[in-house]
GUVO-783185 format. One record per residue (C-alpha): x, y, z; residue number from 0. Coordinates in pm, 1 decimal, always signed. Layout:
+----------+----------+----------+-----+
|        u |        v |        w | num |
+----------+----------+----------+-----+
|        X |        Y |        Z | NUM |
...
+----------+----------+----------+-----+
END
This chain:
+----------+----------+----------+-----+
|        u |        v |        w | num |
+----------+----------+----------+-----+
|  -5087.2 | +19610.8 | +15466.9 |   0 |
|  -4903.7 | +19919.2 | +15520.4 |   1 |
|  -4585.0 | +19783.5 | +15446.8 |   2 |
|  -4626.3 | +19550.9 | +15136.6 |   3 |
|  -4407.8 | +19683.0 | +14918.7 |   4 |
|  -4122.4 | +19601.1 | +15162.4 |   5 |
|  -4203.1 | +19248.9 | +15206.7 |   6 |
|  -3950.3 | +18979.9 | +15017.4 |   7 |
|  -4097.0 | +18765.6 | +14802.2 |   8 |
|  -3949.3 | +18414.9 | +14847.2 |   9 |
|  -3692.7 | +18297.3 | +14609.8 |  10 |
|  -3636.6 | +18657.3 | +14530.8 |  11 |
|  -3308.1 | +18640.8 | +14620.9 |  12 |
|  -3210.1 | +18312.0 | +14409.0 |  13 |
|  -3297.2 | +18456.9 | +14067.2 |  14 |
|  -2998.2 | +18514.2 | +13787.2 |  15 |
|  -2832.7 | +18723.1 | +13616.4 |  16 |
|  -3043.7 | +18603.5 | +13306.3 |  17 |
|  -3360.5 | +18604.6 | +13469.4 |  18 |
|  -3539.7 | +18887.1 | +13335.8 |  19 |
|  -3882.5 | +18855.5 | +13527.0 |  20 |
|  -3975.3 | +19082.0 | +13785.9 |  21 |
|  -4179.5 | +19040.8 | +14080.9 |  22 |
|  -4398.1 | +19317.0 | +14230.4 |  23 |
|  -4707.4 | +19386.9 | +14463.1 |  24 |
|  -5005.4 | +19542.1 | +14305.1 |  25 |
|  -4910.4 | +19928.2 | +14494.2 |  26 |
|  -4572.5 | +19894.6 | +14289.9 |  27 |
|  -4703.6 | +19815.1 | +13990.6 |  28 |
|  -4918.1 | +20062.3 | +13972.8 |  29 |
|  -4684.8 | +20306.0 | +14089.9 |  30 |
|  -4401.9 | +20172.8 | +13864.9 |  31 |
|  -4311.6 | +20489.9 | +13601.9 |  32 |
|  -4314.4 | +20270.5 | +13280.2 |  33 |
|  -4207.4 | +20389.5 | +12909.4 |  34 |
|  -4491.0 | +20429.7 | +12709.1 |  35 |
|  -4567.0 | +20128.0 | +12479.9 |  36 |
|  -4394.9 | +20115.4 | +12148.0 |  37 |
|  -4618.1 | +19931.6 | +11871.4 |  38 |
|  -4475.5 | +19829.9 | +11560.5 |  39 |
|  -4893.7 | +19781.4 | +11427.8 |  40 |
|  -5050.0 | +20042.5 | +11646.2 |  41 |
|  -5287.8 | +19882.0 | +11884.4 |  42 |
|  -5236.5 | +19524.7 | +11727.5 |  43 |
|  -4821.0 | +19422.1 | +11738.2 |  44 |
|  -4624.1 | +19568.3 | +12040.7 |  45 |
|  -4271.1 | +19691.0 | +11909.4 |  46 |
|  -4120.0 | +19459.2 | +12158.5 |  47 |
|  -4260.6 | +19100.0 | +12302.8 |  48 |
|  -4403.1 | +18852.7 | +12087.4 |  49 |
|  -4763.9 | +18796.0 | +11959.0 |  50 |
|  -4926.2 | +18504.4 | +11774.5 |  51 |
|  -5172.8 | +18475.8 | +11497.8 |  52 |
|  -5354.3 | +18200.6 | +11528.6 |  53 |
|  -5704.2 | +18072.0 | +11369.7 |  54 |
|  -5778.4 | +17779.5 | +11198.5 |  55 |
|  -5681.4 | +17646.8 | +10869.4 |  56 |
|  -5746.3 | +17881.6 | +10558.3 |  57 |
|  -5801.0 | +18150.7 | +10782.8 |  58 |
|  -5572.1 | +18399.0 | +10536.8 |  59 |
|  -5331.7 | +18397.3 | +10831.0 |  60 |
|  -4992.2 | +18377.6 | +10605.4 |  61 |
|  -5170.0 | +18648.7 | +10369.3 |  62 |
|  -5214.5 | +18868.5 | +10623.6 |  63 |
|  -4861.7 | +18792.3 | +10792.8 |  64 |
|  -4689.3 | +18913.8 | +10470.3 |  65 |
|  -4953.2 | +19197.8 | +10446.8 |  66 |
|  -4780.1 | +19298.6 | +10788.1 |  67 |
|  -4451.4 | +19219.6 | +10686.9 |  68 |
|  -4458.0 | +19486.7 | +10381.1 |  69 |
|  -4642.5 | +19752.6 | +10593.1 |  70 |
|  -4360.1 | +19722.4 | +10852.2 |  71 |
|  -4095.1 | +19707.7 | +10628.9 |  72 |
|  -4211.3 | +20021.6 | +10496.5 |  73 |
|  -4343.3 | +20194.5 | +10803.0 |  74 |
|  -4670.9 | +20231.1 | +10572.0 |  75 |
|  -5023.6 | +20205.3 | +10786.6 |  76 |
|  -5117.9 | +19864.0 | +10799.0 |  77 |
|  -5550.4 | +19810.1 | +10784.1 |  78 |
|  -5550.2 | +20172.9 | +10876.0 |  79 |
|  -5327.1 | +20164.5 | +11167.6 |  80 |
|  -4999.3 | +20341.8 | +11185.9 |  81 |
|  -4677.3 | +20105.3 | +11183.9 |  82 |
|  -4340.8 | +20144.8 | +11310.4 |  83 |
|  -4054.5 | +20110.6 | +10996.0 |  84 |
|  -3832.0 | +19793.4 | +11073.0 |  85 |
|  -3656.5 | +19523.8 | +10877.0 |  86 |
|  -3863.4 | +19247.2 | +10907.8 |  87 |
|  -3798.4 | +18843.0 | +10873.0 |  88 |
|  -4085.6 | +18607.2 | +10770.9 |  89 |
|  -3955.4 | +18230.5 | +10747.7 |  90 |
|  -4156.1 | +18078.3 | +10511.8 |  91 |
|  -4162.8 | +17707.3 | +10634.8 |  92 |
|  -4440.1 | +17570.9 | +10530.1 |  93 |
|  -4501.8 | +17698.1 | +10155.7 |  94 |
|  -4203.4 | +17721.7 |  +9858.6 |  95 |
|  -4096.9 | +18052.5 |  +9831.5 |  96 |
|  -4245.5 | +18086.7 |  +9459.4 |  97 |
|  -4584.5 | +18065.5 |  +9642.8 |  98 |
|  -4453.6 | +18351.0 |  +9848.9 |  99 |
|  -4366.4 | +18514.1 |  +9603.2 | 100 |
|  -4722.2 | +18509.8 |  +9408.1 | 101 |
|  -4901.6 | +18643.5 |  +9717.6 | 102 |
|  -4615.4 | +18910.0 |  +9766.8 | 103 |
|  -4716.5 | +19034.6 |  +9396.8 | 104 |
|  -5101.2 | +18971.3 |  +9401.2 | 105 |
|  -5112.4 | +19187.0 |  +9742.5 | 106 |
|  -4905.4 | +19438.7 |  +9525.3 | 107 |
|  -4622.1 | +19477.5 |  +9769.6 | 108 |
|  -4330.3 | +19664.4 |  +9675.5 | 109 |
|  -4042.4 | +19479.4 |  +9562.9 | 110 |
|  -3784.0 | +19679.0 |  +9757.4 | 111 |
|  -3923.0 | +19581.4 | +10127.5 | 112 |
|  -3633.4 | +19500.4 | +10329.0 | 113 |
|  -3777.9 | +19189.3 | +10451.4 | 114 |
|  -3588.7 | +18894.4 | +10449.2 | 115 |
|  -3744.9 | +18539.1 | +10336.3 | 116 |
|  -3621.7 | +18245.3 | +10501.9 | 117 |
|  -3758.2 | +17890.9 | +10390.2 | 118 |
|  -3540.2 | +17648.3 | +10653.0 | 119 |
|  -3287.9 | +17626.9 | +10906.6 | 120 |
|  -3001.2 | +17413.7 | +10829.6 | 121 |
|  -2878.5 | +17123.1 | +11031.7 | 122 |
|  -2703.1 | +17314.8 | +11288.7 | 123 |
|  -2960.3 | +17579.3 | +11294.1 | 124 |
|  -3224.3 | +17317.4 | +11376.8 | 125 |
|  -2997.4 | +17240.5 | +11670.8 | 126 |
|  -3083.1 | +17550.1 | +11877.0 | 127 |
|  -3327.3 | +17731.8 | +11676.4 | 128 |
|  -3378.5 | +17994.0 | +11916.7 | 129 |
|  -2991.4 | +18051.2 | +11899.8 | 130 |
|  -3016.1 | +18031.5 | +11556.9 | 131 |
|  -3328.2 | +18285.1 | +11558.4 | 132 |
|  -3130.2 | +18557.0 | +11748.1 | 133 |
|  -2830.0 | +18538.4 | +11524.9 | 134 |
|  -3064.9 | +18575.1 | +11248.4 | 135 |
|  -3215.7 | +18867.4 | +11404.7 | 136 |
|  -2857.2 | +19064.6 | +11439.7 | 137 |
|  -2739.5 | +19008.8 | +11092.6 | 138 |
|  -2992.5 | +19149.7 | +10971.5 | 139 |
|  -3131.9 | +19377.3 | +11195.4 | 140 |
|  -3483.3 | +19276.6 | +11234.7 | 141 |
|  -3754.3 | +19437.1 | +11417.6 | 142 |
|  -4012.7 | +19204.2 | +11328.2 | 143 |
|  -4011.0 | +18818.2 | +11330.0 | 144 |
|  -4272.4 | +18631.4 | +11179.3 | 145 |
|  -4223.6 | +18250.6 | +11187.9 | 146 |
|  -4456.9 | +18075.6 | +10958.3 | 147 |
|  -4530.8 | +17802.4 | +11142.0 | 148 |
|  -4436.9 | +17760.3 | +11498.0 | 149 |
|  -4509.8 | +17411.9 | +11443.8 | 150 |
|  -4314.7 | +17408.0 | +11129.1 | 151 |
|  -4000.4 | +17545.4 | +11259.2 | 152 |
|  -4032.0 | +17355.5 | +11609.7 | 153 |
|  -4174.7 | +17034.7 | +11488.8 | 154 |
|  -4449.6 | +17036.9 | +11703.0 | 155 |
|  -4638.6 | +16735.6 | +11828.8 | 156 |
|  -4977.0 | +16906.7 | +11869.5 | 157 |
|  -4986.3 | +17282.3 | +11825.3 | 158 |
|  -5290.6 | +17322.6 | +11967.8 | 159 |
|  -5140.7 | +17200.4 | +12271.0 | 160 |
|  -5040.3 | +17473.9 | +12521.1 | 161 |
|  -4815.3 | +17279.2 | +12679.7 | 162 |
|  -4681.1 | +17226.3 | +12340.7 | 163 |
|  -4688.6 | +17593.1 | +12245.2 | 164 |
|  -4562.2 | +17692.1 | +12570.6 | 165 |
|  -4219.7 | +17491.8 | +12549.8 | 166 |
|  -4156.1 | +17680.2 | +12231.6 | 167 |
|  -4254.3 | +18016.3 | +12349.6 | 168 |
|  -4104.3 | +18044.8 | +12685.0 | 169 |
|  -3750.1 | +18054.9 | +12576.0 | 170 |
|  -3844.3 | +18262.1 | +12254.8 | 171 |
|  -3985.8 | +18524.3 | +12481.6 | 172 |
|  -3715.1 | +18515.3 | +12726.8 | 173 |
|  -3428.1 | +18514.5 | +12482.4 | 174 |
|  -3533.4 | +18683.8 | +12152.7 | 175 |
|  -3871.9 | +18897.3 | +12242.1 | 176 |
+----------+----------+----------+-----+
END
């Protein structure tokens, strides 16, 4: 064992140029000299990556996604916590943006958030939506994505399926995250 960290892992070798993974022993890891971790909602959103909010239905998940969305926006604490200022996009895909816009106003969210509200993707967007995610994300410099639904936007045949959930995530995460 004295050698680990010099052993090849197989298939190292074969990996691409887009490949971002990384492969290491344990001793490398935890000798690795990593950045410290960025959060855009301390403790609770990681500045980079992606994280889901899930629950079941009428769980106040959308209330509290645009809760986050105006605290980021802002870089105002969020439930107490310290948040990281960043234009933010919420796609609102599964209720009409005048319902969004009643829960923006009864949470009391400022009106000048630079969060952009996105209701669909259009025909070419739906195409390669993770394309179309990315583009979205440079032209208007976003920090933080929220998609409401996954299953909306990626027509989903069962999302509680994680084989489902991980089609759609695994090139999100890869290419956007």
């Amino acid at each position: 064992f004295e050698n680990l960290s010099t052993v090849p892992v197989p298939g190292e070798e074969e990996a691409g140029p887009d490949d971002r993974r990384r492969i290491m022993w344990t001793a490398d890891l935890m000798a690795a000299d990593f950045p410290p971790l960025e959060w855009a909602v301390d403790g609770l959103i990681p500045a980079k990556g992606m994280t889901v909010l899930a629950g079941a239905s009428n769980t106040k998940k959308s209330f509290t996604a645009l809760s986050i969305s105006a605290a980021v926006s802002m870089g105002v604490d969020f439930w107490g916590r310290k948040t990281l200022r960043k234009n933010v996009i919420y796609y609102a895909l599964e209720e009409p943006l005048d319902y969004v816009k009643d829960r923006w106003e009864l949470q009391g969210n400022s009106h000048d958030c630079p969060v952009v509200f996105i209701d669909d993707f259009t025909e070419d967007e739906r195409k390669d939506l993770v394309n179309a995610i990315e583009n979205h994300i440079k032209t208007f410099d976003a920090g933080l994505v929220i998609i409401d639904t996954l299953s909306a936007a990626f027509e989903l045949l069962d999302q509680n399926s994680s084989s489902d959930m991980t089609q759609i995530i695994r090139p999100l995460v890869r290419r956007v995250a």
